[in-house]
KOLVOMAR-159816 format. One record per residue (C-alpha): residue number from 1; residue in one letter; x negated, y negated, z. Coordinates in pm, 1 decimal. Layout:
<nodes>
- nr|rest|c1|c2|c3
- NUM|A|X|Y|Z
...
</nodes>
This chain:
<nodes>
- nr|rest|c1|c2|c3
- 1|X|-2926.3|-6424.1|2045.7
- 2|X|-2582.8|-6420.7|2267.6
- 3|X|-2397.2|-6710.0|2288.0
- 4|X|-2240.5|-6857.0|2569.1
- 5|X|-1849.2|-6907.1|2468.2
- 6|X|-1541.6|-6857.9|2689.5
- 7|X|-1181.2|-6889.3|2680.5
- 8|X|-1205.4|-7213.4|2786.9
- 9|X|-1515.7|-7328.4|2572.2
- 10|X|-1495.5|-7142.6|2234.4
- 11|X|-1678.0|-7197.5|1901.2
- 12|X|-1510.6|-7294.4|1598.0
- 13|X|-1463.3|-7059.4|1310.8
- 14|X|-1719.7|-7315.9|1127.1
- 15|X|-1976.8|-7308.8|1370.0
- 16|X|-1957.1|-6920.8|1382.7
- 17|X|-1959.3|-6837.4|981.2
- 18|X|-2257.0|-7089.9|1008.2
- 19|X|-2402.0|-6860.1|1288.9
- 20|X|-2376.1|-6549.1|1089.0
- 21|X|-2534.0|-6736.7|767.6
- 22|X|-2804.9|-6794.3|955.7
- 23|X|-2889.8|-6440.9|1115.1
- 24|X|-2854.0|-6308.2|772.2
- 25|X|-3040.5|-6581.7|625.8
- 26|X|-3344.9|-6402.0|817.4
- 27|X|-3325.9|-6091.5|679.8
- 28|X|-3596.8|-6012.6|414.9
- 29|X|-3469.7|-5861.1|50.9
- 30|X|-3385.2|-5463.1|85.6
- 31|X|-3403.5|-5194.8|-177.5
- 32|X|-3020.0|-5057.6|-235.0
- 33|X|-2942.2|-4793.5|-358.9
- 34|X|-2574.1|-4727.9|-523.0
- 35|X|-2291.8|-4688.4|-796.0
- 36|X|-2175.5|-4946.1|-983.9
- 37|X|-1781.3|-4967.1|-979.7
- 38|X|-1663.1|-5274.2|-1071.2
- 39|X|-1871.5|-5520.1|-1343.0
- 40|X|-1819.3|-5864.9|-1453.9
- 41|X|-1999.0|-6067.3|-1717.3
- 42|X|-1804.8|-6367.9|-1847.8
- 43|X|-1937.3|-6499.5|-2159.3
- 44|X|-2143.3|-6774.0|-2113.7
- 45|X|-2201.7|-6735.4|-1730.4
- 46|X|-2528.1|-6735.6|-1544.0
- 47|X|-2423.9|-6496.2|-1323.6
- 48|X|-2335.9|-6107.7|-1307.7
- 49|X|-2095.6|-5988.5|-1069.2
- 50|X|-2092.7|-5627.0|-990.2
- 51|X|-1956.4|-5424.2|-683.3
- 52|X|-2223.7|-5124.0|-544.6
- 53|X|-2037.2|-4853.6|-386.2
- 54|X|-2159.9|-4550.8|-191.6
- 55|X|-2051.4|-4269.2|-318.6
- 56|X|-2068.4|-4066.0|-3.2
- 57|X|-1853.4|-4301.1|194.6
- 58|X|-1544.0|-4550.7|154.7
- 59|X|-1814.6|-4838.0|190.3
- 60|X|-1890.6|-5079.9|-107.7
- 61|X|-2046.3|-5432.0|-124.6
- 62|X|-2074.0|-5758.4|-350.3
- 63|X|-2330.8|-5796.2|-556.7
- 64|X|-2474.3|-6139.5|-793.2
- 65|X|-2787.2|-6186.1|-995.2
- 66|X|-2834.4|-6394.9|-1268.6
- 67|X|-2827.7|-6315.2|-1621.9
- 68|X|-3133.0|-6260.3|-1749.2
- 69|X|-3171.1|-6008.8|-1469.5
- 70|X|-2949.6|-5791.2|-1529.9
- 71|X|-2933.6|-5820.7|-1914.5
- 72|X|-3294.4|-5654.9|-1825.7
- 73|X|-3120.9|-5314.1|-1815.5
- 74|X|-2795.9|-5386.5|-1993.9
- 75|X|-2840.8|-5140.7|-2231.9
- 76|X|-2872.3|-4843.5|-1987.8
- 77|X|-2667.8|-4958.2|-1705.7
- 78|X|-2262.5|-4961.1|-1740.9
- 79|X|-2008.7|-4928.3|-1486.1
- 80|X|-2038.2|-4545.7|-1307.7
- 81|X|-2420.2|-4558.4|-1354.7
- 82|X|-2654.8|-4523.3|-1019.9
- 83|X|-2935.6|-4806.0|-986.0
- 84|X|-3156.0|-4924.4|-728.7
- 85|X|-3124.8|-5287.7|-652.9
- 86|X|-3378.7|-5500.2|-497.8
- 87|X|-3147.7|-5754.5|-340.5
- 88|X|-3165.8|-5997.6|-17.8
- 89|X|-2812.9|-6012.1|238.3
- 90|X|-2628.7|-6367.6|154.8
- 91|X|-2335.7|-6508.0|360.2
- 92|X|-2103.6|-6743.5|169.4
- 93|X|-1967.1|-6933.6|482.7
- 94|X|-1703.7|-7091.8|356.7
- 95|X|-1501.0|-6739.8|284.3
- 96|X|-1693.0|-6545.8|563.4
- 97|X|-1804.5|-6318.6|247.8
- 98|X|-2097.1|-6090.4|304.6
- 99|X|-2302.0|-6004.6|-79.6
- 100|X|-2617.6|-5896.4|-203.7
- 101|X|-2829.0|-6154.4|-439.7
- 102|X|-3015.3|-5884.8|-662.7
- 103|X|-3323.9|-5989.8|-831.7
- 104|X|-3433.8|-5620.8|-972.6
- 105|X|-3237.1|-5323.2|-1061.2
- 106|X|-3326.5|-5039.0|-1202.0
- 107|X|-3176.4|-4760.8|-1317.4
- 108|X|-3152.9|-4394.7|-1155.0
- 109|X|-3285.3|-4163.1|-1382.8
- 110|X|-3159.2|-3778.2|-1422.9
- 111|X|-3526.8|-3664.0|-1337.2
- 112|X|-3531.1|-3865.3|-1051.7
- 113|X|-3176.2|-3773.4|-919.8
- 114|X|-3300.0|-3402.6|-966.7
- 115|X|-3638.9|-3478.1|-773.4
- 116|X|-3375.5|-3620.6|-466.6
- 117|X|-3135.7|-3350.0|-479.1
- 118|X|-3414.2|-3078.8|-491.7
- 119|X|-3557.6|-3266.8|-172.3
- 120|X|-3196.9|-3271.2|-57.4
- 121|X|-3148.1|-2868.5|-132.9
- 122|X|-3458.2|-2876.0|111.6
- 123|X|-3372.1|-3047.7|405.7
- 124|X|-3080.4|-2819.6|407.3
- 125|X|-3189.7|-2506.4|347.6
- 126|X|-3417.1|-2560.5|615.0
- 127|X|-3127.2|-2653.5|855.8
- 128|X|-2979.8|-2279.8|802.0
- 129|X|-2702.5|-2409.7|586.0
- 130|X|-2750.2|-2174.8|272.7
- 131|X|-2820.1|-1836.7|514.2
- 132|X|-2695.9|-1536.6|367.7
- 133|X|-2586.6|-1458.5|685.9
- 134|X|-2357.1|-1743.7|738.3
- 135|X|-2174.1|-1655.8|446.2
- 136|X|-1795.8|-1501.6|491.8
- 137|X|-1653.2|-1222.3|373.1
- 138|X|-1361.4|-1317.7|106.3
- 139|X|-1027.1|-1118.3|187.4
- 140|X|-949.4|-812.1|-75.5
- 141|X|-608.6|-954.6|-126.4
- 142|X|-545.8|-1313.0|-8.9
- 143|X|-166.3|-1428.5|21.4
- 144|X|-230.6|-1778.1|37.4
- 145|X|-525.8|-1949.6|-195.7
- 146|X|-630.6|-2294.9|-145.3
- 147|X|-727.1|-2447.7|-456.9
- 148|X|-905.9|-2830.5|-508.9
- 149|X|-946.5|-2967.6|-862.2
- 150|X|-848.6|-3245.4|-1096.2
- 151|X|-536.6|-3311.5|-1176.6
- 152|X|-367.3|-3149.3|-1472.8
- 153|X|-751.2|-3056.0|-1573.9
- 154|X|-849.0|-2690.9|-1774.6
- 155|X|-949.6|-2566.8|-1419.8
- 156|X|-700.7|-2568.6|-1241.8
- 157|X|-496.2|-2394.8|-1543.9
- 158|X|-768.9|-2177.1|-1558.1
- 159|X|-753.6|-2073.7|-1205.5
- 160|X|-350.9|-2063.5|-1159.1
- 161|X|-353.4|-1891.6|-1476.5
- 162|X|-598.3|-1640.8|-1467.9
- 163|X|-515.6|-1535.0|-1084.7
- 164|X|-123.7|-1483.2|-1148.3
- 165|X|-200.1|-1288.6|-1442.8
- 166|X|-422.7|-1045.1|-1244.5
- 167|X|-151.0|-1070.0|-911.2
- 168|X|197.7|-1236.5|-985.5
- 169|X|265.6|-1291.1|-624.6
- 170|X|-62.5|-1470.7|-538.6
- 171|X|49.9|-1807.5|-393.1
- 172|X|-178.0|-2184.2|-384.4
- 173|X|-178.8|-2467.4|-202.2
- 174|X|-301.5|-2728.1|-516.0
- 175|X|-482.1|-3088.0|-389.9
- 176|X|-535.1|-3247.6|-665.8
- 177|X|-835.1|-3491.8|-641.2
- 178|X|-1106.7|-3675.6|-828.9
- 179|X|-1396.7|-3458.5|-944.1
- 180|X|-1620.3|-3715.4|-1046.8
- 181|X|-1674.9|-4096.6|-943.3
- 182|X|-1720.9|-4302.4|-702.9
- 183|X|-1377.3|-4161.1|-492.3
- 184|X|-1454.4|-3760.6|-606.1
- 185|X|-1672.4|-3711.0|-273.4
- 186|X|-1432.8|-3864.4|43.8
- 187|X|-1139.5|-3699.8|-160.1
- 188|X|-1253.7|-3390.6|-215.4
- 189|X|-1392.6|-3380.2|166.2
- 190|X|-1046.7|-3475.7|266.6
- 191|X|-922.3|-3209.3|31.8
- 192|X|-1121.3|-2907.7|211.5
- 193|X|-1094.6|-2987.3|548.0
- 194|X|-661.6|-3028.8|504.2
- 195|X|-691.6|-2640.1|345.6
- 196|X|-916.6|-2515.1|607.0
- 197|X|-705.7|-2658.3|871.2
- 198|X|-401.1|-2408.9|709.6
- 199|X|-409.1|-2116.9|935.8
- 200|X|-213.5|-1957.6|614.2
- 201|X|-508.2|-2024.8|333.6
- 202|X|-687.7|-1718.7|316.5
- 203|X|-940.3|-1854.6|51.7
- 204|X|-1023.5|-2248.0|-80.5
- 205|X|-1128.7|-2234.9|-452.2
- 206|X|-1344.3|-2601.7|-564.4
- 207|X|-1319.0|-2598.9|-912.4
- 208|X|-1380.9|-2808.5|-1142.5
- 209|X|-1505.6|-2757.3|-1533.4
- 210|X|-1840.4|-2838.5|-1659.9
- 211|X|-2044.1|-3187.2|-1775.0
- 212|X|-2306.3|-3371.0|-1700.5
- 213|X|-2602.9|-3442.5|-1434.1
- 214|X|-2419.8|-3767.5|-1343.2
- 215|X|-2054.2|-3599.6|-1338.6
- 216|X|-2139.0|-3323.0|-1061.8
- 217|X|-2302.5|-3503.0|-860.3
- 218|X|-2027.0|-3531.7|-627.0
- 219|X|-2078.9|-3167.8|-527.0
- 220|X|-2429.6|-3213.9|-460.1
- 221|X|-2305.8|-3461.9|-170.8
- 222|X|-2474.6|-3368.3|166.5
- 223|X|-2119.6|-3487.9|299.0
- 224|X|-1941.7|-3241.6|114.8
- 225|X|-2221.3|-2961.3|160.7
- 226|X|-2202.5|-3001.8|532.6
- 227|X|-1814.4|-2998.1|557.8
- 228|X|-1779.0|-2681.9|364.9
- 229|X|-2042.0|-2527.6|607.8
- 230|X|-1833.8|-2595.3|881.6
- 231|X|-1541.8|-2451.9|685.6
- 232|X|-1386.1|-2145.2|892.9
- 233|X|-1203.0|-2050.2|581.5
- 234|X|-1424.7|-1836.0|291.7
- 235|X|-1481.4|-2123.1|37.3
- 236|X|-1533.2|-2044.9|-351.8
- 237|X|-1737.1|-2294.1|-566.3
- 238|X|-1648.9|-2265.6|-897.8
- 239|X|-1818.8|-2569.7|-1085.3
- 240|X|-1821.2|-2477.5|-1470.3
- 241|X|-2227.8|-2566.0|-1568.3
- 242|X|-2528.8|-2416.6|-1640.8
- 243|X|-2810.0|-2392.0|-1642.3
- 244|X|-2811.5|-2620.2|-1271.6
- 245|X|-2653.0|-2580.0|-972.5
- 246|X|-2471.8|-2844.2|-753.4
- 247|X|-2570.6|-2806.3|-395.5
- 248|X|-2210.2|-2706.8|-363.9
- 249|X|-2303.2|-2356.3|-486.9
- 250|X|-2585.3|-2287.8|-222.7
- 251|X|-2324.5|-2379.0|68.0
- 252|X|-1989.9|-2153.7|-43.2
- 253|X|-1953.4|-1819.8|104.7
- 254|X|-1902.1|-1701.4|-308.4
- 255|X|-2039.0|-1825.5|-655.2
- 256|X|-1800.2|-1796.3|-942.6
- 257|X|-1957.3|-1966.7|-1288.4
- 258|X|-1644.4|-2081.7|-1384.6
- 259|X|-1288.6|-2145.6|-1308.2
- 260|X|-1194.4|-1869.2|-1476.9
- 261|X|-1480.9|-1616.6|-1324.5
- 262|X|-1327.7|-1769.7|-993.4
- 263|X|-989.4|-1634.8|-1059.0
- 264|X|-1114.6|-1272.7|-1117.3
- 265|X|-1335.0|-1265.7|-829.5
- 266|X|-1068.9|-1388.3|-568.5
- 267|X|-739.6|-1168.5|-705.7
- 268|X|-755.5|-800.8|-751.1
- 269|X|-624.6|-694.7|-1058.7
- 270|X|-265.5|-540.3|-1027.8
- 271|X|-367.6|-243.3|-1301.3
- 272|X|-670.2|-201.4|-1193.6
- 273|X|-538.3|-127.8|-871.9
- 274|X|-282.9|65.4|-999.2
- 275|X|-508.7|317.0|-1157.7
- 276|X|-720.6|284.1|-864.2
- 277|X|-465.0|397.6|-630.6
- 278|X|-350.5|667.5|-900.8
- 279|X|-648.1|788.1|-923.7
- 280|X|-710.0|868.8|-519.5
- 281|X|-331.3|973.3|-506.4
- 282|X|-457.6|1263.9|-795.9
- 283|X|-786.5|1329.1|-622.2
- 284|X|-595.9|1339.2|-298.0
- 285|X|-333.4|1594.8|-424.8
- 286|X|-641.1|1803.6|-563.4
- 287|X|-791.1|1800.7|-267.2
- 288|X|-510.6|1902.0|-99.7
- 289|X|-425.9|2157.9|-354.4
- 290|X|-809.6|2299.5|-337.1
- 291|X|-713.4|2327.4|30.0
- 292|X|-414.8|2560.0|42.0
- 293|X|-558.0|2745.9|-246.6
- 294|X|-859.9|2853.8|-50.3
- 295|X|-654.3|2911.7|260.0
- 296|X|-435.9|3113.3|100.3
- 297|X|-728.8|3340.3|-44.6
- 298|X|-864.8|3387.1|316.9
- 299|X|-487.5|3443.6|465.9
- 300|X|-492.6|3728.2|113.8
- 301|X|-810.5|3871.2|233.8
- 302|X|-755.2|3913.2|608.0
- 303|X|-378.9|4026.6|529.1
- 304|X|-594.4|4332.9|320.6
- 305|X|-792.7|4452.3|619.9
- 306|X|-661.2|4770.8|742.0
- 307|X|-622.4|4619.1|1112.1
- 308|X|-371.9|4381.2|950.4
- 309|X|-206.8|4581.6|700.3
- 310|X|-114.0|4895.6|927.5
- 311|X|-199.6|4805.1|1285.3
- 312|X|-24.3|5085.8|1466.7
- 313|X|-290.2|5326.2|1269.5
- 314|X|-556.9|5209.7|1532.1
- 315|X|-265.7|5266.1|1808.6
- 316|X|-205.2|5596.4|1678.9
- 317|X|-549.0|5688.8|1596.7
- 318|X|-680.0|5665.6|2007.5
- 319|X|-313.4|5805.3|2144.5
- 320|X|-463.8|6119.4|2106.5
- 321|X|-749.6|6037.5|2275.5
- 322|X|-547.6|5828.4|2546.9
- 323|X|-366.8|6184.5|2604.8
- 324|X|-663.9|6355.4|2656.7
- 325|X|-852.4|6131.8|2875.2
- 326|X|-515.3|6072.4|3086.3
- 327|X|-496.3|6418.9|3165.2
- 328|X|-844.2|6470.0|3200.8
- 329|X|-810.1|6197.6|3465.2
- 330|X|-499.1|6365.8|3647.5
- 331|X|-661.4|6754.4|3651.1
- 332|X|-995.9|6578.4|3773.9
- 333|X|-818.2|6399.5|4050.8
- 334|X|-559.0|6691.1|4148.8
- 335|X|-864.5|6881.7|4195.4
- 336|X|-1023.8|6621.5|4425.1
- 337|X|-712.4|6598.5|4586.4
- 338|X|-732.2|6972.7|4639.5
- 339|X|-1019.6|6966.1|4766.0
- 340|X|-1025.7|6701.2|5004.4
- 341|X|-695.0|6902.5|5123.7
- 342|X|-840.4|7235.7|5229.5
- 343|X|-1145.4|7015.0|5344.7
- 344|X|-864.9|6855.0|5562.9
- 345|X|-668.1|7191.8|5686.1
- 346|X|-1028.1|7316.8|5796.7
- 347|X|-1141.7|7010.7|5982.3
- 348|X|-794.0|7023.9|6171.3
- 349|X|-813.3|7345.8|6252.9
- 350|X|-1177.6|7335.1|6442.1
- 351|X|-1028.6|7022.6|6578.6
- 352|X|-725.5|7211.7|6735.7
- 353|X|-956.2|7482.9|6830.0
- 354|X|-1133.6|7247.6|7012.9
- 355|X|-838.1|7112.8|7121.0
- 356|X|-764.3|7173.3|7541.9
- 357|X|-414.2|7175.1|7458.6
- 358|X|-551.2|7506.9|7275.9
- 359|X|-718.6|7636.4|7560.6
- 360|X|-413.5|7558.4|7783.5
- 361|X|-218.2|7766.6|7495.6
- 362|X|-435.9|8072.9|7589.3
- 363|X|-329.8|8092.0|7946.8
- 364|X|-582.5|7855.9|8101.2
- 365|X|-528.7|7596.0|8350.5
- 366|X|-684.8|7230.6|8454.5
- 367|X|-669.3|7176.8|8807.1
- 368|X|-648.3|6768.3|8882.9
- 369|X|-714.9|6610.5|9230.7
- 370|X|-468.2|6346.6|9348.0
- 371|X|-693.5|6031.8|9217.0
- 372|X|-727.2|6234.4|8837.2
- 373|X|-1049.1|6418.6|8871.5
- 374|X|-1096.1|6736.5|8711.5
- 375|X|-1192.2|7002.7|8955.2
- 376|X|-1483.2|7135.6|8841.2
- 377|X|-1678.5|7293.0|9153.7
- 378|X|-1505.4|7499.8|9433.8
- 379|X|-1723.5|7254.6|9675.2
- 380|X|-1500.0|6936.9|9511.0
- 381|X|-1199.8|7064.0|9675.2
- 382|X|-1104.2|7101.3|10062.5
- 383|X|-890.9|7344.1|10272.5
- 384|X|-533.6|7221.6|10278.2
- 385|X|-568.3|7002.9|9934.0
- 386|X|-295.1|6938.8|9744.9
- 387|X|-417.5|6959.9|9388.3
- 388|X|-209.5|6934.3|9061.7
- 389|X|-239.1|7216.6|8820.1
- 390|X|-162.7|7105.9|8421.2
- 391|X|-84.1|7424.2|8237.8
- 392|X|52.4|7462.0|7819.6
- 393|X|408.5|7397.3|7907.4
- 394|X|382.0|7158.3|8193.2
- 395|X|209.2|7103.9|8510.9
- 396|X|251.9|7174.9|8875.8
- 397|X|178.7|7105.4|9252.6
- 398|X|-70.6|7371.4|9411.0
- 399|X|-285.8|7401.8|9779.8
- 400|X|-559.2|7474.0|9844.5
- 401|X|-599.0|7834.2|10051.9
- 402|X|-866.8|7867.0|10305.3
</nodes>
């Protein structure tokens, strides 16, 4: 319910601890479910103190209970250990302290951790999360690998060993972290989103060696599967266990079973390359050497062919020939020159004959009027007309005589 406080008219720090206590003092008991960090049992004391932390998040929380409730599960429960506590909110006003007054708790069993993360594995799978077609495509030769683990631990010598051995110049970018407790999960988050924020890591490596249920159960986080799903870098999970598998390896873009197995899958080996690339360079120069051989045999065989090996013989064979038909071709047309010549004299000699300069030559006259018309009738011409005679060598002026 608001309260109506000002500047002017505020409440005292009393009055509002008192406030709280009393909203909280409402709320019914709640099942809780956590990990126990921190716990305290003085001798003698009625009461049990005990922190419950989530191990997902930076978030932890008081919690009491008498004695006799928790020496209930003493035996199984230790600091580390997941439980379920049945506990109802308190507010100690005097401290403005928030806690949890547990009057069951029960321990988390492996079968029943298994039955959540199965339901877990699930829920995601369903989302898309562990798609093979989601997964990325590790480089062949990665400059720059980004490697999370525990400090100083086997895996981490495992991996930096292993992967300089197969590629001396391979380079990493180490965060060491927590890989299991209550801090392994926001560390190791941190951890892989710093990497995949390097625009130089090629590759990010989480590796860590084996142990129990309880101890990788930090990489069955939802927090941690969902952040290396929205990793834009490849990621390699390379948890050291069998026969289970954290969530983690579902999510990564590669499975390596260990450390070690990590190493080899990420680096090429520098020999193994070497006789790789020896071995193309030799089937290369074969090739090659197959190549010229057979081109050499064909440039052998067409060098053998009698057009090749003497080709003026073809020139020399159809001179003869050449001759002939070339003076075939010149008697053929001197003779239709010869021909068309005499054809030529005779058709100019009817043509002269026909000629009226011809006639003229034989003694003959035309007789012209003074407008150009040939005289042709004795009727066409009068008495007294002056007509113009044309003869072989010239013409002249005649008259006509009654």
């Amino acid at each position: 319910m608001a309260l109506n406080t000002s500047a002017d008219a505020p409440l005292p720090v009393g009055e509002v601890s008192r406030l709280i206590g009393g909203w909280i003092d409402r709320l019914g008991a709640v099942w809780v479910e956590g990990q126990i960090t921190q716990l305290s049992r003085r001798p003698g004391a009625g009461v049990v103190f005990l922190t419950l932390r989530d191990p997902s998040y930076d978030i932890s929380v008081s919690v009491t209970c008498y004695r006799q409730v928790f020496e209930a599960v003493a035996d199984v429960v230790s600091e580390g250990a997941r439980v379920v506590v049945l506990a109802k909110p308190e507010w100690y006003a005097p401290r403005g302290q928030l806690s949890l007054r547990a009057t069951e708790i029960k321990p988390v069993g492996v079968g029943e951790l298994l039955a959540r993360l199965e339901q877990l594995k699930k829920s995601l799978a369903s989302e898309g999360l562990f798609a093979a077609d989601r997964k990325k495509t590790l480089p062949f030769l990665p400059q720059l690998i980004g490697l999370v683990c525990g400090r100083a631990s086997a895996a981490e010598r495992d991996v930096l060993e292993n992967a300089r051995h197969r590629w001396p110049a391979v380079r990493f970018e180490v965060r060491n972290v927590p890989v299991q407790g209550v801090h392994a999960v926001p560390q190791v988050v941190q951890a892989v989103k710093e990497l995949d924020a390097l625009d130089a890591v090629d590759v990010i490596i989480v590796a860590r060696g084996g142990g129990s249920v309880e101890d990788l159960l930090p990489f069955s986080d939802e927090q941690l599967v969902r952040a290396v799903a929205a990793c834009r870098t490849p990621v390699v999970s390379a948890i050291g266990h069998e026969p289970d598998n954290p969530l983690l390896d579902f999510v990564a873009d590669l499975r390596a079973s260990t450390p070690t197995d990590a190493a080899k899958k990420v680096v090429p080996d520098v020999g193994e390359e070497y006789e790789r690339v020896r071995f193309l360079r030799d089937r290369a120069r074969r090739s090659v050497q197959s190549f010229i051989d057979r081109e050499e045999r064909g440039l052998a065989h067409a060098l053998a062919r009698p057009s090749i090996e003497d080709p003026h013989r073809m020139v020399d064979e159809r001179a003869d020939q050449v001759a002939a038909l070339l003076d075939r071709g010149r008697r053929t047309l001197g003779h239709l020159l010869d021909r068309a010549d005499s054809e030529l004299t005779h058709t100019r000699a009817r043509v002269v004959a026909l000629s009226p300069a011809a006639t003229l030559q034989r003694g003959y006259a035309v007789l012209q009027k003074a407008d150009g018309h040939v005289v042709r009738d004795p009727d066409e011409v009068a008495a007294g007309e002056a007509l113009r005679a044309r003869v072989a060598e010239g013409e002249f002026t005649v008259r006509v005589d009654a």
